[in-house]
Structure formats: structure tokens, C-alpha cells
C-alpha positions, 0 to 999 in steps of 0.5 A: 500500500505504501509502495503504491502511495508513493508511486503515485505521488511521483507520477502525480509530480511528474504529470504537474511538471513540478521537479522532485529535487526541488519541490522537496527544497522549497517545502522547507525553504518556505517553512523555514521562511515563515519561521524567520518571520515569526521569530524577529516578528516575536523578538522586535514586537511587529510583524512586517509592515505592522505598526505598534506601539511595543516595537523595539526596533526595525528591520533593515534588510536582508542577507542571504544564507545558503543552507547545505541539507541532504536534500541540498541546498536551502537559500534563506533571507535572514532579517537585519535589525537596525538595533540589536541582532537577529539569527535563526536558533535552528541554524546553530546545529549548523555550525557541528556540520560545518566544522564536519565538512571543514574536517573532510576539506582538512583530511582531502587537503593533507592526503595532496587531493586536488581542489577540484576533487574536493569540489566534487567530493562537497557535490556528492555530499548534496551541496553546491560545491565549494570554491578553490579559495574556500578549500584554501581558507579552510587549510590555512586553518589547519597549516595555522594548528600544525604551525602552532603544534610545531611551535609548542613548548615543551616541558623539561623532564626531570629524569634522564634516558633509561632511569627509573623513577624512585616511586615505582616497584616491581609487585609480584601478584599470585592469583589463586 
């Protein structure tokens, strides 16, 4: 019975003309949207274009985030304020994700992958893709950890090559 409902929503998307992939983007990219809206509209004490007398501050523009999901990439419209900050709470996730895709950047980078290859790799993954200078960026960050991993100081050790340490014994334990 499942098969068969899912078959035929398909064929119902397929005879409406209506792209699959990005049919299942733009559900949530709207659902998204809206909930932008309702949470700067909570936070400032008007929805758009509303006028009250509780409003805290007022919306100054747009800027766009893209927003890589397994279905791909989801291109949302974050509100400016003109006092205060605004950012979506179901964004901050994002950030282990990235710190993910910057890792993998990371590894491609220290095993010599090219950075078309990692391009290709970032498209397999259901994104965008991702440009020369990003991946360079991205290993820049890591050339500053292993930079700083060299540079380290060291702790002087007391002891000299091969000696014991006075506390330590030699136990012999009989289990029976």
C-alpha cells in the first residue's frame, strides 16, 4: 500500500511538471521562511509592515544564507535589525556540520587531493560545491594548528634516558 502511495505521488509530480529535487527544497525553504518571520516578528514586537506601539526596533534588510541539507541546498533571507541582532536558533546545529565538512576539506587537503576533487567530493555530499579559495581558507586553518603544534613548548623532564623513577616497584601478584 505504501509502495503504491508513493508511486503515485511521483507520477502525480511528474504529470504537474513540478521537479522532485526541488519541490522537496522549497517545502522547507518556505517553512523555514515563515519561521524567520515569526521569530524577529516575536523578538522586535511587529510583524512586517505592522505598526505598534511595543516595537523595539526595525528591520533593515536582508542577507542571504545558503543552507547545505541532504536534500541540498536551502537559500534563506535572514532579517537585519537596525538595533540589536537577529539569527535563526535552528541554524546553530549548523555550525557541528560545518566544522564536519571543514574536517573532510582538512583530511582531502593533507592526503595532496586536488581542489577540484574536493569540489566534487562537497557535490556528492548534496551541496553546491565549494570554491578553490574556500578549500584554501579552510587549510590555512589547519597549516595555522600544525604551525602552532610545531611551535609548542615543551616541558623539561626531570629524569634522564633509561632511569627509573624512585616511586615505582616491581609487585609480584599470585592469583589463586
Amino acid at each position: 500500500m505504501m509502495a503504491e502511495t508513493k508511486i503515485a505521488l511521483l507520477e502525480l509530480l511528474r504529470n504537474a511538471g513540478i521537479d522532485q529535487p526541488e519541490f522537496m527544497r522549497m517545502g522547507p525553504q518556505e517553512f523555514l521562511q515563515e519561521l524567520i518571520e515569526a521569530e524577529v516578528a516575536a523578538q522586535i514586537g511587529a510583524a512586517r509592515h505592522e505598526r505598534t506601539g511595543g516595537r523595539t526596533t526595525y528591520r533593515n534588510g536582508r542577507r542571504a544564507r545558503d543552507w547545505n541539507t541532504r536534500l541540498g541546498t536551502v537559500r534563506l533571507r535572514i532579517p537585519k535589525l537596525r538595533k540589536g541582532t537577529y539569527f535563526p536558533g535552528f541554524l546553530e546545529p549548523r555550525r557541528r556540520s560545518e566544522q564536519a565538512l571543514a574536517s573532510v576539506i582538512q583530511e582531502a587537503y593533507v592526503l595532496g587531493v586536488s581542489t577540484r576533487k574536493v569540489d566534487e567530493l562537497v557535490q556528492s555530499m548534496g551541496m553546491t560545491g565549494i570554491s578553490k579559495s574556500e578549500v584554501s581558507r579552510i587549510a590555512q586553518k589547519l597549516d595555522e594548528r600544525a604551525q602552532a603544534f610545531r611551535e609548542r613548548q615543551l616541558e623539561a623532564s626531570t629524569r634522564t634516558s633509561g632511569s627509573m623513577p624512585s616511586t615505582s616497584r616491581c609487585v609480584k601478584v599470585t592469583v589463586s
